[in-house]
N, C-alpha and C positions, 0 to 999 in steps of 0.2 A: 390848467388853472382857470377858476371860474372868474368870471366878473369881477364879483363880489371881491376875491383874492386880489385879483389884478388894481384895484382901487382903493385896498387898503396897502399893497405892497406901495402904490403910487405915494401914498400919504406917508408911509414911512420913510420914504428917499425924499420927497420933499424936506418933510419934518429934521433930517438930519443934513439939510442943505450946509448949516456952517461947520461939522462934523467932516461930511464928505471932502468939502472945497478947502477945510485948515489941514489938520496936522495930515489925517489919514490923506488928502493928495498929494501930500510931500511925501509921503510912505510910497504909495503908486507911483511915482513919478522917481521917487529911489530905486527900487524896484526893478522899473521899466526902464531907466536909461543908465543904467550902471552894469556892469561887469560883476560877475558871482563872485564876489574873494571877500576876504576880510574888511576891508574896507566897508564894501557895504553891510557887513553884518553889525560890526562897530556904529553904523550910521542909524540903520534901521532900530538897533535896539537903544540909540539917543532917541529917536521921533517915538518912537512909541512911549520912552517913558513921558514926554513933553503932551503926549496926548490923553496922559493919565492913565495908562494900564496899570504906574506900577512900577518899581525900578526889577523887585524881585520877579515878578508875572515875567516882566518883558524880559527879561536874561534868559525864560526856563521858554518864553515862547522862540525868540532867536536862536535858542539851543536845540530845539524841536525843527526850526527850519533847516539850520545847517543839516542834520541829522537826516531830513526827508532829500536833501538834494543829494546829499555824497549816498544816499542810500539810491534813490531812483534816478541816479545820473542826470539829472537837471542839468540843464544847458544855459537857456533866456532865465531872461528879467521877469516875461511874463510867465515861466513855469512856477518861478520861484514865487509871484505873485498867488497865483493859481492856488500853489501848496499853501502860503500863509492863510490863504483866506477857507481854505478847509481844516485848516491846525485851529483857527481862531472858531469857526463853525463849530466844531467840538469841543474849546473849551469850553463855550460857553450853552452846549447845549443840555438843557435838563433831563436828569435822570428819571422824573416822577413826575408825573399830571397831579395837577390839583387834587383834593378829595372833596368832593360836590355829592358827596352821596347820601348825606347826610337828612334828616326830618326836626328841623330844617337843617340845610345847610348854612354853615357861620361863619362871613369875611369878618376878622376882627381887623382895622385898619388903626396903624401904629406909627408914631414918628412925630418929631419934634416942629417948634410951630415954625413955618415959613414954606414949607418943602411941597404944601399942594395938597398937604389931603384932605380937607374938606371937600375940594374939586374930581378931587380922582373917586372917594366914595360916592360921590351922585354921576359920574360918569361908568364907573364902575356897575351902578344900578341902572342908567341907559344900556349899557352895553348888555347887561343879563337882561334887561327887559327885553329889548329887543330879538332876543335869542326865546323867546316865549316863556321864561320865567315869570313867577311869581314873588315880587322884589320889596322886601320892608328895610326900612334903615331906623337905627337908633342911636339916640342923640348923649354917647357917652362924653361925651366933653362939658361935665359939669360946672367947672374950676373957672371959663372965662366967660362973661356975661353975654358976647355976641355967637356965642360958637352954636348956641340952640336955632337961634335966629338964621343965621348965613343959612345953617343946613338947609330948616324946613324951607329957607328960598329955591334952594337946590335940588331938593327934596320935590317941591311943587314944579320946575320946571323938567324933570326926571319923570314927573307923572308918579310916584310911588309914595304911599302912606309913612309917618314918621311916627314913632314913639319916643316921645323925649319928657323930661320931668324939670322943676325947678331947678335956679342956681345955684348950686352947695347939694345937691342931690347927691346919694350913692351911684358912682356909675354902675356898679358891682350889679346894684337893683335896677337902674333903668336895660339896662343889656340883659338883665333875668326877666324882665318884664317880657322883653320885646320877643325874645325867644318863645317864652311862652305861649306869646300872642301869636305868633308866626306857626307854630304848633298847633293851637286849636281853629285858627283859621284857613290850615289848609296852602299856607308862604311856602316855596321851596327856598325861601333864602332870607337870611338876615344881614344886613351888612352893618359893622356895629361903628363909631366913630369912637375916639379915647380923646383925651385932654394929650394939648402939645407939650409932654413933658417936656423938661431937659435932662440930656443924656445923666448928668451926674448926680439927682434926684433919689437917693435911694428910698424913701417913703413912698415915692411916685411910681417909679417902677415896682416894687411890689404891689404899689394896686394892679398894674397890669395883669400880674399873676394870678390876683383875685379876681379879674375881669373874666380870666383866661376859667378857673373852677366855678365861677356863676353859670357860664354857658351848659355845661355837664349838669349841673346840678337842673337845671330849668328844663332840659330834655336829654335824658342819657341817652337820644339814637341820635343827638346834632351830630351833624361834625364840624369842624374846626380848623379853618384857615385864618393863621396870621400873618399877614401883609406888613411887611416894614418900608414905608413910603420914605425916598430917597430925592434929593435933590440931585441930578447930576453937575450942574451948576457950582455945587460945591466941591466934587469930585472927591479925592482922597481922603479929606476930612470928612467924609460923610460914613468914611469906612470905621474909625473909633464910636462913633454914635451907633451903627449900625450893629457893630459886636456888642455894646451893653442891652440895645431892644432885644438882641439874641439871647441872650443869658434869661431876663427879666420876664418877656413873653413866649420866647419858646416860636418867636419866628420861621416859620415856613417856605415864605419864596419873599422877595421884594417887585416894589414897583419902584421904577426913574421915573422921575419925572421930569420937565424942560429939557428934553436932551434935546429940542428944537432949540435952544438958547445958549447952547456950547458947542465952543469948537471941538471939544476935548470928550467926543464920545468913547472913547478908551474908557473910561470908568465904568463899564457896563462891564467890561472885562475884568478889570481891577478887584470890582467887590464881589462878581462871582467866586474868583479865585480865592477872595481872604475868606468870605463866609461859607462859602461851601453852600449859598444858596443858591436856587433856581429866581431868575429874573422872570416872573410872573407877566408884567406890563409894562409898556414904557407910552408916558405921554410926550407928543409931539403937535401942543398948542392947548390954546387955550379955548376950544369950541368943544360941548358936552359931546362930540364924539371922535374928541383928537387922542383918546386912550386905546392902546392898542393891546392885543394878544401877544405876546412879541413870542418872535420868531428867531432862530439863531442863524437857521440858511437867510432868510432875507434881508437880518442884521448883518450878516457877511458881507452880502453882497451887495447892499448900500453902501457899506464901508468902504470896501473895496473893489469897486465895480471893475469889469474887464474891458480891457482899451483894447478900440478897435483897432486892426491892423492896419499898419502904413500900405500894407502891397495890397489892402482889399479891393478890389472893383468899387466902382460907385453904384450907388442901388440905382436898378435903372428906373427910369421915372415912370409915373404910373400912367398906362395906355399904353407904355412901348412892348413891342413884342421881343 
């Protein structure tokens, strides 16, 4: 592992400090000083639902534990840890990498107001900048007077050019625009912003839809990533919101957001399992480059880190031979 890896894995285990040390240490700590029977399976699959996996998730993940230990003859607390945090590794690992292939390619970023995305698109545009992209954003959130303004703030401190239009604007047309634009200038990326519907909107959400055939129509070789930005803060209730942006945009993968600000990182688990999506990013703070790549091994293994043994030697201190 490079640097680079080792510094962002650092920032994910910080970022999910009250995560690690709530429910998921009472799961570790179940785990590690209990005895394999029923009991503890009864226990573990209480903490996980209290950690927001999930009542259904967490019975089908307990049932996948039992299953790995009576299959590989599992003995400790810590095997049985070992197995969960490779069962959980796999749920939540993605079937499909993004598609970035695109002239330009197209984040369209989606989700109801409060949950972070105006923050995550210009962090999102750091992150690809920094990766040597060529980064435009457009200002589809016509509907609330500040929403053009915050961006291009965002926007300016992102380093990356903005296209955005008047308030009451078509977004349909500002996101056709910016496509466009991104097109003849040679952008590998667009990243688009929408208005913070709310989930029960039906008028709203079908603009979505239209947002989603402006892009095709503006360049038929874009391609087209829909980001549904999540609060994890909110947890299970973000899963009902979450299935109507699916239906309405045609959702892609999601991003968490403040999983730094809950104990209850379970819900990364949760909404993979209801939506059947790949978790794209998760942020952990509020500094333009607290957005991360997320990873389902190093999500793991923040989760549930491995405790070191009682009979290990002490490291010997540095100088001694």
């Amino acid at each position: 592992m490079g640097l680079f890896d080792k510094l962002k894995k650092k920032k994910l285990e910080t970022g999910l400090e009250k995560t690690r040390t709530g429910f998921f240490q009472s799961i570790v700590n179940t785990l590690t000083n209990s005895q394999i029977d029923d009991d503890l399976y009864n226990d573990l699959e209480e903490q996980l639902i209290l950690a927001d996996v999930g009542p259904s998730c967490a019975v089908r993940l307990v049932d996948e534990l039992r299953d790995t230990v009576e299959r590989d003859h599992l003995k400790t607390g810590e095997e049985a840890l070992k197995a969960l945090r490779e069962i959980i590794r796999r749920e939540i690992s993605p079937t499909t990498d993004m598609d970035l292939s695109g002239s330009p390619a197209v984040i369209l970023v989606v989700g109801v107001n409060g949950v972070g995305k105006t923050t995550t698109i210009a962090k999102l545009a750091a992150l690809y900048k920094d990766l040597g992209k060529k980064v435009m954003l457009a200002a589809g959130d016509t509907f609330r007077a500040a929403a053009s303004e915050q961006l291009e703030t965002w926007a300016d401190r992102a380093g990356v050019p903005l296209v955005k239009a008047g308030e009451g604007a078509d977004p349909a047309a500002v996101i056709f625009d910016a496509v466009q634009s991104a097109r003849a200038r040679g952008y590998d990326m667009v990243i688009a912003d929408t208005a913070g519907r709310l989930h029960n909107k039906k008028g709203l959400m079908d603009e979505l839809s239209k947002i989603s055939r402006s892009v095709r129509k503006a360049s038929p070789e874009a391609s087209l990533e829909v980001l549904l930005v999540l609060d994890a803060i909110t947890g299970q209730n973000a899963i009902s919101q979450a299935q109507e942006f699916c239906r309405a945009a045609g959702a892609t993968g999601v991003v968490l957001t403040k999983l730094d600000g809950t104990p209850k990182g379970g819900c990364v688990i949760g909404v993979h399992e209801k939506l059947g999506l790949p978790i794209r990013f998760v942020g952990v703070g509020e500094q333009i480059d607290d957005l991360l790549f997320f990873s389902a091994t190093d999500f793991a293994e923040a989760l549930l880190p491995e405790v070191p043994r009682r009979d290990a030697p002490e490291a010997a201190q540095e100088g001694e031979v």
